[in-house]
TORFIKE-883536 format. One line per 3 residues: number of its first residue (from 1); their letters; for each residue x, z, y of C-alpha. Coordinates in Angstrom, 1 decimal. Example, Ala and Ser with C-alpha at 12.3 -4.5 7.8 and 13.67 -1.06 7.14 Angstrom:
REM residues 2
1 = as = 12.3 7.8 -4.5  13.7 7.1 -1.1
//
This chain:
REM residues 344
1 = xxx = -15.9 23.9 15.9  -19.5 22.6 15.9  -19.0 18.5 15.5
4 = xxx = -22.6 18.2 17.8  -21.9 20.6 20.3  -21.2 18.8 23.5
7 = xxx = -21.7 15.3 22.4  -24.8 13.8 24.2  -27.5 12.8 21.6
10 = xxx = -27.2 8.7 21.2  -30.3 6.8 22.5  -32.0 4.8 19.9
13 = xxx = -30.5 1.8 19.3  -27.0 2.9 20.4  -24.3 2.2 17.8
16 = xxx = -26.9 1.9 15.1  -26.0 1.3 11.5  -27.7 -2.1 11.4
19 = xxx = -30.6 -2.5 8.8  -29.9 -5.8 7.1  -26.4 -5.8 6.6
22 = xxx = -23.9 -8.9 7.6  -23.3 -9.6 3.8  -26.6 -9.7 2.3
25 = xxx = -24.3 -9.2 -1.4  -20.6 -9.2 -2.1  -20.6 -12.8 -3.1
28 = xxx = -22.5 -13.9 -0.7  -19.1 -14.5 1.6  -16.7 -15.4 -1.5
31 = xxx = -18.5 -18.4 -2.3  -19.2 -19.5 1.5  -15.5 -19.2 1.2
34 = xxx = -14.6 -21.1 -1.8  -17.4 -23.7 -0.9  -15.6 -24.0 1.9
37 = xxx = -12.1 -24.7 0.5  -13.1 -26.7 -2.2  -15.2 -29.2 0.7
40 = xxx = -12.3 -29.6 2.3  -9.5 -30.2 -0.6  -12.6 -33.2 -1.7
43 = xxx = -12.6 -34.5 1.8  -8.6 -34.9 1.9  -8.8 -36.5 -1.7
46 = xxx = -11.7 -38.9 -0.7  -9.7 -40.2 2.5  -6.2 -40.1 0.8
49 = xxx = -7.3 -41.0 -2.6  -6.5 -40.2 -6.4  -3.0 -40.1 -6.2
52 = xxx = -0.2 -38.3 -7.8  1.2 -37.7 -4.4  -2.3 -36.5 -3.3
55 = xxx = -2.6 -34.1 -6.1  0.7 -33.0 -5.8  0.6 -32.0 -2.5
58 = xxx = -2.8 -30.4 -2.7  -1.6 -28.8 -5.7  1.5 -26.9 -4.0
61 = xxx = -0.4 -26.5 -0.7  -3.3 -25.0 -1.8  -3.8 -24.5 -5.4
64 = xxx = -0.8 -22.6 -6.1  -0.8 -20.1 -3.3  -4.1 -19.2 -4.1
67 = xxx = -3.3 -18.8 -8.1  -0.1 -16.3 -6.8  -2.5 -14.4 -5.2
70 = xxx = -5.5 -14.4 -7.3  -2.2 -12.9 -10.0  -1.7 -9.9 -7.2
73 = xxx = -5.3 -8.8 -6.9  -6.2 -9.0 -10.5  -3.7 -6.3 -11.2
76 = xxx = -6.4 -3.3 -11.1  -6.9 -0.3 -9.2  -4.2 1.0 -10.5
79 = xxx = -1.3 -1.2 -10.3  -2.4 -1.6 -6.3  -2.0 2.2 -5.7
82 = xxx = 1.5 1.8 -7.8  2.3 -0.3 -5.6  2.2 1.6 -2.3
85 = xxx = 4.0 4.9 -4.2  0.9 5.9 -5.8  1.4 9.1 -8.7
88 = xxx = -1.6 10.3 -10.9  -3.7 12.9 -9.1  -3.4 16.8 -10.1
91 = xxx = -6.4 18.2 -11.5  -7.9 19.5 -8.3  -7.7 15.9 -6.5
94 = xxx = -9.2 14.3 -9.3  -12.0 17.1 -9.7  -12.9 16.5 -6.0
97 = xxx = -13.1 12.8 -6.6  -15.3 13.3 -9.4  -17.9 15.4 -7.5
100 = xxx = -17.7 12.7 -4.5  -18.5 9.6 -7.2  -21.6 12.1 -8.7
103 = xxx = -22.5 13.0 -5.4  -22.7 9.3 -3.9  -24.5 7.9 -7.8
106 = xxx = -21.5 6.3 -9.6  -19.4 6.8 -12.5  -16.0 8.5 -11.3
109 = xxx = -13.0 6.1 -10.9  -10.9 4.9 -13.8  -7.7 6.5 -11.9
112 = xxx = -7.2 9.4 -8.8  -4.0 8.6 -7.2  -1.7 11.0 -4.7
115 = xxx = 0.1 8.7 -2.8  3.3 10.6 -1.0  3.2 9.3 2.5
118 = xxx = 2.9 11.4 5.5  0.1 9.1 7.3  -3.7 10.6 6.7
121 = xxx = -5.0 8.1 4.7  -7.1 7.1 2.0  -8.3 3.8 0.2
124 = xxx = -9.9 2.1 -2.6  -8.9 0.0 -5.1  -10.0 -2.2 -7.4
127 = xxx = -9.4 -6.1 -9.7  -10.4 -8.9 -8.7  -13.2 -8.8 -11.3
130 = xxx = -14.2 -5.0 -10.6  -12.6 -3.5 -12.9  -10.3 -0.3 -13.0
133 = xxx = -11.7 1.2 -9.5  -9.5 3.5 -8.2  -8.8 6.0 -5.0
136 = xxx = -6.0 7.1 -3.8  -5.1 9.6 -1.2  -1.6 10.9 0.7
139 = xxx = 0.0 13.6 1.3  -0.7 13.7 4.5  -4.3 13.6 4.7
142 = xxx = -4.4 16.1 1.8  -2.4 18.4 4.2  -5.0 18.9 7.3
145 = xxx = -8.5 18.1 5.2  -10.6 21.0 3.7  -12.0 20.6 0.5
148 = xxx = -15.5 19.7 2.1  -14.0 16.8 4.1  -11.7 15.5 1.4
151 = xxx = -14.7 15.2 -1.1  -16.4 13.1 2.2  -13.7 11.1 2.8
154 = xxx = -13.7 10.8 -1.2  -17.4 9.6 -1.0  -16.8 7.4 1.7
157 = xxx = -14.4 5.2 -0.6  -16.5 5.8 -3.6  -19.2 4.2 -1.4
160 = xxx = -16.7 1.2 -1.1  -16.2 1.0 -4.9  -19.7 1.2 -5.1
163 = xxx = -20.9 -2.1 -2.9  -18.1 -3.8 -4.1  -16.2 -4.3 -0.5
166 = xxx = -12.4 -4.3 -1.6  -13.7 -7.3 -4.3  -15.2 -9.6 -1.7
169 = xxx = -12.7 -8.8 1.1  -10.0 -9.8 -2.1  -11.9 -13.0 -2.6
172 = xxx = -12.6 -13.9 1.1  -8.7 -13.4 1.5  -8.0 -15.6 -1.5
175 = xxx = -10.0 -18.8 0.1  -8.2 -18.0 3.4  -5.4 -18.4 1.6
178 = xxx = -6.9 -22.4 0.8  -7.8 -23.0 4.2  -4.2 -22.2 5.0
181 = xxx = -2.9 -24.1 2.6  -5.4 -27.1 3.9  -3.2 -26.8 7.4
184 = xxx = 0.2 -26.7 5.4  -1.0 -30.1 4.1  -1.8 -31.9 7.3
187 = xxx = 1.9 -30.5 8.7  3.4 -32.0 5.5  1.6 -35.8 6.3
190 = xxx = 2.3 -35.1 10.1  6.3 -34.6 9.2  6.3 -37.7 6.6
193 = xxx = 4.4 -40.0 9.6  7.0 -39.1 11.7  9.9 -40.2 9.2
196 = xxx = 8.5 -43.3 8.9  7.6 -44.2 12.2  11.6 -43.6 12.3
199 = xxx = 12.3 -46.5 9.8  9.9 -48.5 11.5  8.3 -48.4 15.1
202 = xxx = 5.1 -50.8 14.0  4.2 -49.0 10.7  0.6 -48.8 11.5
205 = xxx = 0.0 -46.4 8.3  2.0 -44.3 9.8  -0.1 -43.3 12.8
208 = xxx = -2.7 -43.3 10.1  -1.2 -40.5 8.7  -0.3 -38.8 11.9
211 = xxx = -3.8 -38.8 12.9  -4.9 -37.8 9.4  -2.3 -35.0 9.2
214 = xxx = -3.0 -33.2 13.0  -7.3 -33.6 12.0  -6.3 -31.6 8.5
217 = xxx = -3.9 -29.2 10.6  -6.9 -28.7 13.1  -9.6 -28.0 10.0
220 = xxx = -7.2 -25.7 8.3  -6.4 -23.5 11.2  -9.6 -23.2 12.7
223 = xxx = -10.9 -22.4 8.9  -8.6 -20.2 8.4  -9.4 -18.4 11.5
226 = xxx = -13.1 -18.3 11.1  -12.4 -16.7 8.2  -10.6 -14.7 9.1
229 = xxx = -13.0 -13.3 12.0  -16.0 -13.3 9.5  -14.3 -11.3 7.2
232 = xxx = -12.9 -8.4 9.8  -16.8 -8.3 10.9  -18.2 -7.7 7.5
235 = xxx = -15.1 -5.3 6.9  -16.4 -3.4 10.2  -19.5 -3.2 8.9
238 = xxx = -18.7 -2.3 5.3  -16.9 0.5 6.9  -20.2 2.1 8.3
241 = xxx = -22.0 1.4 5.4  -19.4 3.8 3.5  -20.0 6.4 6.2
244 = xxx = -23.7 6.2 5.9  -23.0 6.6 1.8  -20.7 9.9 2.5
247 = xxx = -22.5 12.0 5.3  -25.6 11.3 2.7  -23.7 12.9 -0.1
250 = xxx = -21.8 15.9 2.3  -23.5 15.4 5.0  -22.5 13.7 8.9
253 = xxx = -20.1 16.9 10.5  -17.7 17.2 7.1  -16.8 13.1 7.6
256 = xxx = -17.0 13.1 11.6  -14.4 16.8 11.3  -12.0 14.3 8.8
259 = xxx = -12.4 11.2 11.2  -11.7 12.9 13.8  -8.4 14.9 12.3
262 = xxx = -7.1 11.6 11.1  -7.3 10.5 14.3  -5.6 12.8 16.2
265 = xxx = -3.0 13.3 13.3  -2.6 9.1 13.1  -1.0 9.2 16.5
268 = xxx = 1.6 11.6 16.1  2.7 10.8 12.2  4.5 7.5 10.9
271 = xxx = 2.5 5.3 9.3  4.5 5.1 6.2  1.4 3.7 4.0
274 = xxx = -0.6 1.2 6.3  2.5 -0.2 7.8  4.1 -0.4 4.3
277 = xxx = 4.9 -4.3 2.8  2.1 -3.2 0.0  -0.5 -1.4 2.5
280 = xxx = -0.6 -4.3 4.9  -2.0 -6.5 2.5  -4.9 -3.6 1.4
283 = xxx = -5.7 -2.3 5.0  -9.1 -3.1 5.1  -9.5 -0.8 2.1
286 = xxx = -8.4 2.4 4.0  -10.4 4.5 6.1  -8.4 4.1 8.8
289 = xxx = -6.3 1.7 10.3  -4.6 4.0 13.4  -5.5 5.9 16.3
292 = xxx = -8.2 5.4 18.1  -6.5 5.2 21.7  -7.8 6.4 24.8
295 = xxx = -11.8 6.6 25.6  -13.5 3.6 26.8  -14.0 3.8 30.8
298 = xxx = -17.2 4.1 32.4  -19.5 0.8 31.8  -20.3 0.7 35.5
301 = xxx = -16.8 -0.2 36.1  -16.5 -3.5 37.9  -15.2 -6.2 35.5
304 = xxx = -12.6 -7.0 38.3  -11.2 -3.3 38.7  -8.1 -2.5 36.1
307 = xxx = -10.4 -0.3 34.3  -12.9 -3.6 33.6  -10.0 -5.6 32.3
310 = xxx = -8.8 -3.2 29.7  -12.6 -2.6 28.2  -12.0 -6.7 27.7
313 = xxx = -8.9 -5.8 26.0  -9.9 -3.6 24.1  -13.0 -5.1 22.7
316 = xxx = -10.9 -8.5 22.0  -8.8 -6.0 20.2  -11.5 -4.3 18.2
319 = xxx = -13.0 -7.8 17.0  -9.5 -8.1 15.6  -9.7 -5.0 13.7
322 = xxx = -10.4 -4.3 10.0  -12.3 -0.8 11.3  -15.2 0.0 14.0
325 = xxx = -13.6 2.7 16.5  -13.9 6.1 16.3  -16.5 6.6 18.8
328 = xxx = -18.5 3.9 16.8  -18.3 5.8 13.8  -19.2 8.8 15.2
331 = xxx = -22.1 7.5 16.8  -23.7 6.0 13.9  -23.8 9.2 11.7
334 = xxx = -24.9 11.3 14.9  -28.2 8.1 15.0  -28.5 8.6 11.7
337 = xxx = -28.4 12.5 11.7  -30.9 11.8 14.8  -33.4 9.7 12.9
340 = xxx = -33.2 12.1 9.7  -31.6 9.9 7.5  -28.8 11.8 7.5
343 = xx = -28.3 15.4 7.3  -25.8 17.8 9.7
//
């Protein structure tokens, strides 16, 4: 089936892989990030002061969440696709994967992984520090891809391991990690104002705390949510950039043919691997993260009309998501194909 047959050709400007990307680098949003923590862990010492208690509590708030999981990403490629059930790849898997890494201008990953899940999936892997890059693939999406739109899909996460995504999405989710941590600290002065306003009514210090403790709890949530929404964005966008980097390499209908079959297969197969304790954590890293649903309604809906309020829905929902939808996807490569920077 011809991918362009019966699509309407986009209109410049329409879902158009922007030129300047949102992260000019991929540190330019780790060390916003860090800054970030490490302005607001000073600004709680400064008002608290050099304490042991202050320390302390900074220490176990933020400090040591953030070493924990600064320990789980520096494990390497590797250990992350062990981690979701991931075996060494058979020679044919890892053949493919080598062409897609030529094809797209890198070196081929350390390790091809077959990960033996029943979801279509794929993602990339890497350390904190870059090293040991790594794809993996399951089962399932092994079972409905040819071999033009798994070396694609291949080149699509190559083209992750190439601009470094899963390494500043790691490091952005590490200073969340702070900001959360900043919130957990304000609770903990918020619950020691309140047991010693029990012991006595006209501690002023106490309120001091209070007030101190709800204005930490109010930096480190909406921190942490920033964050949060910054790095889905830059995710989203990372995710077209990856798409640009494939339909280059194998051009636009072999990745729009495997988007669109692991979309159709995502909604009728469980999704042993994204859902997983281990996938949750490294969703951003897969090419997809579920079904697409049903097609947007027509824009000339009225906003009031049940049809208006689920396009609000559903674009609340997509600014949550780690992934553009479908029909974004598609769109770009069919602009691109459009404006000859890609080819069919």
């Amino acid at each position: 089936m011809n991918m362009f047959a019966g699509r309407q050709r986009p209109q410049p400007g329409s879902a158009r892989l922007a030129a300047s990307p949102v992260v000019p680098s991929h540190l330019f949003l780790p060390v916003i990030s860090y800054a970030g923590v490490a302005a607001l862990s000073a600004g709680t010492v400064k008002v608290l002061g050099v304490t042991w208690v202050t320390v302390g509590l900074l220490g176990w708030t933020v400090a040591l969440p953030m070493a924990m999981l600064v320990t789980v990403c520096s494990r390497g490629g590797a250990g992350v696709a062990q981690s979701m059930g991931g075996m060494p790849a058979d020679a044919r898997l890892t053949n493919l994967a080598r062409e897609a890494a030529n094809a797209v201008g890198i070196q081929p990953p350390s390790a091809v992984f077959s990960v033996d899940a029943k979801e279509p999936n794929a993602f990339a892997a890497s350390s904190l520090w870059s090293g040991e890059p790594t794809v993996a693939v399951t089962k399932g999406l092994r079972d409905i891809l040819t071999d033009r739109e798994m070396k694609a899909v291949l080149a699509h996460e190559m083209g992750h391991l190439k601009h470094r995504d899963v390494v500043s999405n790691m490091h952005v989710a590490i200073a969340a990690v702070g900001f959360g941590g900043i919130y957990e600290a304000g609770r903990a002065l918020l619950r020691s104002s309140g047991n010693s306003n029990k012991k006595s009514r006209k501690d002023k210090d106490g309120s001091s705390s209070a007030g101190l403790g709800l204005a930490l709890m109010g930096a480190g949530l909406a921190t942490q949510a920033t964050a949060h929404v910054v790095r889905l964005a830059a995710s989203r966008n990372a995710e077209l950039k990856a798409d640009h980097a494939a339909a280059e390499a194998f051009g636009a209908s072999a990745l729009i043919s495997a988007l669109e079959k692991i979309d159709a297969n995502s909604a009728r197969r469980p999704r042993d691997l994204s859902e997983s304790k281990a996938g949750k954590a490294f969703a951003f890293a897969m090419i997809s993260d579920g079904p697409s649903g049903t097609a947007s309604p027509s824009p000339t809906a009225p906003l009031t009309s049940g049809k208006g309020i689920g396009e609000l829905l559903r674009s609340a929902r997509q600014a949550l998501s780690t992934h553009p939808s479908l029909e974004t996807r598609v769109d770009a490569l069919l602009q691109g194909v459009a404006d000859g920077a890609l080819k069919r």
